[in-house]
LOKENU-384771 format. One record per residue: residue in one letter; z, y, x of N, C-alpha, C in turn. Coordinates in steps of 0.02 Angstrom, whole numbers, padded with zeros to 5 digits, always signed. Example, Ala and Ser with C-alpha at 12.3 -4.5 7.8 and 13.67 -1.06 7.14 Angstrom:
<sites>
A+00390-00284+00660+00390-00225+00615+00390-00165+00660;S+00354-00112+00642+00357-00053+00684+00394+00002+00645;
</sites>
This chain:
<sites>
X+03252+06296+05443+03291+06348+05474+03273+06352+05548;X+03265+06411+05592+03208+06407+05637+03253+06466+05678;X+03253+06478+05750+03254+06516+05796+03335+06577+05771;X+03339+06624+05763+03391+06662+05762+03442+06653+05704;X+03399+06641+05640+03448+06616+05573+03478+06553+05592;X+03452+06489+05641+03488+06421+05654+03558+06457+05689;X+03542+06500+05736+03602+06512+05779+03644+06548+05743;X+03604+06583+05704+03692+06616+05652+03741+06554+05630;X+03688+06553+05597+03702+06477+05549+03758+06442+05585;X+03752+06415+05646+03761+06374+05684+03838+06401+05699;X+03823+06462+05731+03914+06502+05763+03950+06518+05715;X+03922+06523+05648+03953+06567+05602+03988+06454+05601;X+03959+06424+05563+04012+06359+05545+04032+06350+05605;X+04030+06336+05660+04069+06325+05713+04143+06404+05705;X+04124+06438+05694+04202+06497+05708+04253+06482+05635;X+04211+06457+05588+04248+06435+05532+04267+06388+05538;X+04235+06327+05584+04292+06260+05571+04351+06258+05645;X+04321+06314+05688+04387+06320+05737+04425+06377+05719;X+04430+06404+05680+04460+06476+05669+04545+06461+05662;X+04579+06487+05697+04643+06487+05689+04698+06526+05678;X+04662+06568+05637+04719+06619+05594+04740+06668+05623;X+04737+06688+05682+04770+06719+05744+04775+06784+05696;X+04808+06815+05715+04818+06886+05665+04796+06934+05729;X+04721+06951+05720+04706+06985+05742+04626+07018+05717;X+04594+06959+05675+04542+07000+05653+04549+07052+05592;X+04584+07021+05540+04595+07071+05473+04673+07099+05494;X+04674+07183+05480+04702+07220+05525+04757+07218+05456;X+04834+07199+05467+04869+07196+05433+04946+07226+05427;X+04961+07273+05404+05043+07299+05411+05067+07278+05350;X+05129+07239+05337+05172+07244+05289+05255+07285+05301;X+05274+07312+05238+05302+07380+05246+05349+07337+05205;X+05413+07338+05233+05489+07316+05204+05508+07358+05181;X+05548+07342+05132+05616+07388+05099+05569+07435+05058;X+05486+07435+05043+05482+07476+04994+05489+07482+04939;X+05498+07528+04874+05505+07539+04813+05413+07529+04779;X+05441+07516+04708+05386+07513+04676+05337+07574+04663;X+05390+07636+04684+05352+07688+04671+05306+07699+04766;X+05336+07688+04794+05298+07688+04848+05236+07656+04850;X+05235+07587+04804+05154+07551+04806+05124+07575+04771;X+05137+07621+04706+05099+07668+04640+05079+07721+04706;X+05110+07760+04739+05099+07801+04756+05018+07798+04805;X+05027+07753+04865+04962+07721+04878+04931+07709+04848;X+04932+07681+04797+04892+07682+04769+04851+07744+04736;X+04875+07791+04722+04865+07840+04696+04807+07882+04760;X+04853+07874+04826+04821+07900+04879+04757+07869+04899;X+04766+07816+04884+04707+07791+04913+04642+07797+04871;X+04657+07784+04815+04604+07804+04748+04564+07766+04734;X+04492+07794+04723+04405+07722+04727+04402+07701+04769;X+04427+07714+04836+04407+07674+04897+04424+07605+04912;X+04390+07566+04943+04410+07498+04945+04435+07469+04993;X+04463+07513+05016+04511+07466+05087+04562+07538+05089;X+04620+07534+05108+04675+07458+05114+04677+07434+05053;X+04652+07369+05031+04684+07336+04999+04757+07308+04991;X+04798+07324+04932+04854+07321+04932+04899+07272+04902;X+04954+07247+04904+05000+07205+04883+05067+07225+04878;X+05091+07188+04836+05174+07204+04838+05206+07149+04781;X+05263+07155+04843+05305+07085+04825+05385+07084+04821;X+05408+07122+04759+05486+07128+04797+05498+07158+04839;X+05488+07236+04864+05510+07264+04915+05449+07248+04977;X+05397+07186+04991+05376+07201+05055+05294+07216+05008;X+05280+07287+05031+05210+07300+05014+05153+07296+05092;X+05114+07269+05085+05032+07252+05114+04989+07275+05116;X+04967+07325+05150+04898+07341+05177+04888+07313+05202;X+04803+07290+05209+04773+07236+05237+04690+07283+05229;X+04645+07271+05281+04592+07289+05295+04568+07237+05322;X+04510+07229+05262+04489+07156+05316+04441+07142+05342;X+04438+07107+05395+04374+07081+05423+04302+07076+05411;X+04248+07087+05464+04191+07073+05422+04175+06998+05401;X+04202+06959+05448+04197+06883+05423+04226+06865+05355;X+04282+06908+05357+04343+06885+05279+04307+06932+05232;X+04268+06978+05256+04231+06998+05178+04172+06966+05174;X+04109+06944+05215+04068+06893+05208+04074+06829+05192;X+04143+06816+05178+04146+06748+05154+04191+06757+05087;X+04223+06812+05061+04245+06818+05023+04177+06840+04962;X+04120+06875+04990+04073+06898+04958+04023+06817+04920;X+04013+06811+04987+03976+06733+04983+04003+06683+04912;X+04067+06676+04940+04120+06638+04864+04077+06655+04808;X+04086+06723+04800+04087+06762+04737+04008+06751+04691;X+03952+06756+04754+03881+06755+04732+03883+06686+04707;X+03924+06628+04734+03903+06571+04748+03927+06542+04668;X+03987+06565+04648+04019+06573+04586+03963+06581+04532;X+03932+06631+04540+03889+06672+04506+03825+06604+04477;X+03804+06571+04538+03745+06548+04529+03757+06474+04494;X+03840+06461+04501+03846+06407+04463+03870+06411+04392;X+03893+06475+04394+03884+06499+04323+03823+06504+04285;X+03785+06536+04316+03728+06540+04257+03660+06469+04253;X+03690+06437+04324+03662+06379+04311+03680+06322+04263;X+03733+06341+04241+03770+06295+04178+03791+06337+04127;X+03756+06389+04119+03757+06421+04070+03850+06453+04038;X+03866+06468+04089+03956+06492+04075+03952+06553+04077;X+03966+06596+04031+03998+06653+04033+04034+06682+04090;X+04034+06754+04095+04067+06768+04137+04087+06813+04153;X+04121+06868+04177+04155+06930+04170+04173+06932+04260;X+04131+06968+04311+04168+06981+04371+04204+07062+04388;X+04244+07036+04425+04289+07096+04412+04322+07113+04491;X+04294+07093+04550+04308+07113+04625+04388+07117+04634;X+04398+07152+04654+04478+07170+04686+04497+07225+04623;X+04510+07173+04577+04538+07219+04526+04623+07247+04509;X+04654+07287+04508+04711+07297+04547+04747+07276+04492;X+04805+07226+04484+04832+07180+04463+04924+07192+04460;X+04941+07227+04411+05027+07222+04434+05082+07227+04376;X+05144+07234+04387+05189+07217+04332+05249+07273+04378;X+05281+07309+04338+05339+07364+04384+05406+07300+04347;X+05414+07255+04312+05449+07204+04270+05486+07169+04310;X+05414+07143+04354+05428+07087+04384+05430+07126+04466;X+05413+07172+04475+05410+07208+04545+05360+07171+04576;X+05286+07158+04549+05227+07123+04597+05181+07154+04596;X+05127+07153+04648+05058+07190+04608+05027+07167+04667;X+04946+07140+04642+04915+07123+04685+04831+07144+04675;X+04796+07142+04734+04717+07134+04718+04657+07086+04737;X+04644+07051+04709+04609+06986+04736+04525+07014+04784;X+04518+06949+04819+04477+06946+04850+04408+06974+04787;X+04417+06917+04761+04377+06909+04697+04414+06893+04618;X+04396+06903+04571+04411+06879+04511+04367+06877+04444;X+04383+06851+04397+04330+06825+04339+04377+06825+04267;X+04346+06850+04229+04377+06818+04163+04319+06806+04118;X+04326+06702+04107+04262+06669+04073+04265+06672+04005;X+04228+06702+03969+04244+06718+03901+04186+06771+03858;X+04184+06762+03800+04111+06786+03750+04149+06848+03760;X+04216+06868+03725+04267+06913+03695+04246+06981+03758;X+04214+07037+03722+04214+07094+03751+04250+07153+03756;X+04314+07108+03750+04376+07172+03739+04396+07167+03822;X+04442+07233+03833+04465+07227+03907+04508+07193+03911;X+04506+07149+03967+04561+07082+03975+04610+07110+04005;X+04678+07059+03986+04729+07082+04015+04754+07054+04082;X+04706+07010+04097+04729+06983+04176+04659+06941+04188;X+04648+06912+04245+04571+06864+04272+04620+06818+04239;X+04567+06764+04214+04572+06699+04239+04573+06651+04286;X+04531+06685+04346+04536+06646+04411+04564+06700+04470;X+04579+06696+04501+04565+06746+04552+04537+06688+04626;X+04533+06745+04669+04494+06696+04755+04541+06729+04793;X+04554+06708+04835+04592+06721+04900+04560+06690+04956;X+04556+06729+05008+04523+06688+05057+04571+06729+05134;X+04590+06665+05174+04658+06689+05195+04599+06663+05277;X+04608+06723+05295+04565+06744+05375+04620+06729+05432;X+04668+06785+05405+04731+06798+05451+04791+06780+05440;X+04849+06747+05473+04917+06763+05467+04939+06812+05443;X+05008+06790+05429+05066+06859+05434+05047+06859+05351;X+05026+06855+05310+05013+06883+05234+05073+06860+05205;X+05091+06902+05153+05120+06890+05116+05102+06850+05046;X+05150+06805+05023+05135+06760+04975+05115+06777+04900;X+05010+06771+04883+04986+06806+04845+05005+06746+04770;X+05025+06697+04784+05021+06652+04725+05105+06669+04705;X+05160+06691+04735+05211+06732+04699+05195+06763+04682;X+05147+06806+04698+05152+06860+04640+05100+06852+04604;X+05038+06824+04588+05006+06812+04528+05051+06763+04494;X+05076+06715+04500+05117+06672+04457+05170+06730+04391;X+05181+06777+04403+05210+06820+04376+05167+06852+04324;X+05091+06863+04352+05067+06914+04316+05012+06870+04269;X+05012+06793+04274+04997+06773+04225+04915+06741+04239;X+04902+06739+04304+04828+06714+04319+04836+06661+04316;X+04786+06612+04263+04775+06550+04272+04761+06491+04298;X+04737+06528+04348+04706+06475+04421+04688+06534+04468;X+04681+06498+04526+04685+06537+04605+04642+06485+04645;X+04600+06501+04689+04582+06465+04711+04609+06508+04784;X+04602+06454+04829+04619+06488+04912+04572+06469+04943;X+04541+06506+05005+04469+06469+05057+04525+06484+05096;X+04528+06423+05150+04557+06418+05202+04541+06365+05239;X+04508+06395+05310+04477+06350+05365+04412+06311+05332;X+04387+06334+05307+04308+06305+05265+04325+06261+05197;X+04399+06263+05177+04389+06233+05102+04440+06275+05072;X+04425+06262+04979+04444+06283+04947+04494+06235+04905;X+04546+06259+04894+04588+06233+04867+04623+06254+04788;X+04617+06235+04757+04615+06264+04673+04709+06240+04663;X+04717+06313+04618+04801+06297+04619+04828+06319+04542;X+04837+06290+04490+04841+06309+04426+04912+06317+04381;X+04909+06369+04359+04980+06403+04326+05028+06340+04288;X+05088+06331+04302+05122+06270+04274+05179+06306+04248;X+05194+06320+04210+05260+06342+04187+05260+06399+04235;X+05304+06411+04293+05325+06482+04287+05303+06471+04385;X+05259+06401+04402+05239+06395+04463+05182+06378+04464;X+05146+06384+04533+05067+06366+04544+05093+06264+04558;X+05038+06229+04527+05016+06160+04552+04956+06159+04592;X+04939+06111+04634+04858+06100+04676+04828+06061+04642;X+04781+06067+04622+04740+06024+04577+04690+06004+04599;X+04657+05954+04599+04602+05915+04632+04525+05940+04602;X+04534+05971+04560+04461+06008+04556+04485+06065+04490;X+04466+06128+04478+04440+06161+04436+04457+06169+04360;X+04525+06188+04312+04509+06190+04255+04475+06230+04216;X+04465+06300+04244+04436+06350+04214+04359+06359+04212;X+04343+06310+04266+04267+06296+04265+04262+06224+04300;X+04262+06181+04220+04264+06122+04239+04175+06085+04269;X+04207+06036+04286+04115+06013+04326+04116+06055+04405;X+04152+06096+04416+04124+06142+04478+04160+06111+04529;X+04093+06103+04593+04131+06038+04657+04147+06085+04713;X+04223+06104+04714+04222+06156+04770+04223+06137+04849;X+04208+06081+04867+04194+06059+04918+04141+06063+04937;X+04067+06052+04865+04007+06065+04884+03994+06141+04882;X+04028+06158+04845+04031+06248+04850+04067+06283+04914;X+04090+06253+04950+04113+06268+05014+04061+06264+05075;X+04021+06198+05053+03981+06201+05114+03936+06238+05115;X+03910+06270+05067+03874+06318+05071+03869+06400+05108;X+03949+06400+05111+03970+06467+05140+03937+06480+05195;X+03934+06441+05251+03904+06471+05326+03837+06465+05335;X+03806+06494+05290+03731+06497+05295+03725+06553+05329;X+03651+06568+05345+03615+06636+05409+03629+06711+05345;X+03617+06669+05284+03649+06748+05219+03670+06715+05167;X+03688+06771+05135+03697+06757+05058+03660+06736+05013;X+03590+06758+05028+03525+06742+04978+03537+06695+04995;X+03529+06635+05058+03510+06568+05105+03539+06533+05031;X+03611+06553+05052+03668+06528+05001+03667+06511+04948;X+03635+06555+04914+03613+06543+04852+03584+06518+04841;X+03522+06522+04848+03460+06455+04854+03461+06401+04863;X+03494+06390+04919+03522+06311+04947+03565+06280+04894;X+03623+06339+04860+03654+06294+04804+03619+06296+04751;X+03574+06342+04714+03562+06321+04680+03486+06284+04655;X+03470+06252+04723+03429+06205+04734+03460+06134+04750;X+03532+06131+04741+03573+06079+04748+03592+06058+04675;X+03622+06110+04644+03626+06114+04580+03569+06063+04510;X+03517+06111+04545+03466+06112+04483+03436+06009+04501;X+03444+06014+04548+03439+05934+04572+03459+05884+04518;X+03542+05886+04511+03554+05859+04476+03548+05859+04406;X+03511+05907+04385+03505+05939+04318+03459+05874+04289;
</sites>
């Protein structure tokens, strides 16, 4: 790694291991006292486009636009997912910010990222994993409302690690590694994130990977 990619390299893990949440890079309003038809309705308004990404929780709905750092590392996750999937041969179904909700339970959410691992080519009724990767303050609480809608695991990136959190009865637990994709080391899958790109990323893991093969 040589001359301008070292220095990405370099500022990009240095702003991730000092980064302190400040609510100011991913641009965020949450809206009290709204109705469920108010978050259908945005939704409606907003359409194919991919930002504001939206939430709703009981009355407080979330727009959130986010960052280029919180989507380069939310992207990164996702490839990085990818390469350890097909390096161990797992199935896989990705599915981005797929919009996620229940009018039942009054929740609805859209993940960073999400997956459902499985042969079965019918349309699923929820991910199995989803990603969250939490840039900024102020958010509202995304594991209430997937706990509702039935996602099996969640993982969170926050401050350069990932933390895996898995459906228990009718609450999330923290779990020390991975049930939905067992074998996968999200610590070593973390360090990979602040590379000079995504390709870097890839390569590097799955030249880490194939190592142990």
């Amino acid at each position: 790694m040589h001359g301008r990619a070292y220095t990405h390299h370099r500022m990009l893990a240095e702003k991730i291991a000092t980064h302190d949440e400040t609510p100011v890079d991913d641009h965020i309003v949450v809206l009290r006292d709204a109705t469920w038809s108010d978050y259908q309705r945005l939704l409606e308004l907003r359409g194919e486009r991919a930002v504001p990404r939206l939430a709703y929780l009981e009355g407080a709905l979330e727009l959130i636009v986010p960052s280029q750092e919180h989507e380069e590392i939310k992207s990164t996750i996702g490839y990085l997912v990818a390469v350890w999937c097909l390096e161990r041969d797992v199935t896989f179904r990705a599915f981005g910010s797929w919009t996620l909700g229940s009018q039942a339970t009054k929740r609805g959410a859209e993940p960073d990222e999400c997956y459902v691992f499985s042969d079965d080519v019918r349309k699923p009724q929820r991910p199995d994993l989803a990603v969250e990767v939490i840039w900024t303050s102020g958010r509202i609480d995304k594991l209430d409302i997937y706990r509702t809608l039935g996602v099996r695991e969640v993982w969170i990136w926050r401050r350069g690690r990932l933390t895996a959190y898995t459906l228990v009865g009718d609450g999330y637990e923290e779990i020390p590694s991975s049930q939905v994709l067992p074998g996968i080391d999200l610590v070593e899958l973390a360090s990979f994130i602040d590379r000079p790109s995504a390709s870097q990323a890839m390569k590097d893991y799955r030249a880490a990977l194939q190592a142990r093969k």
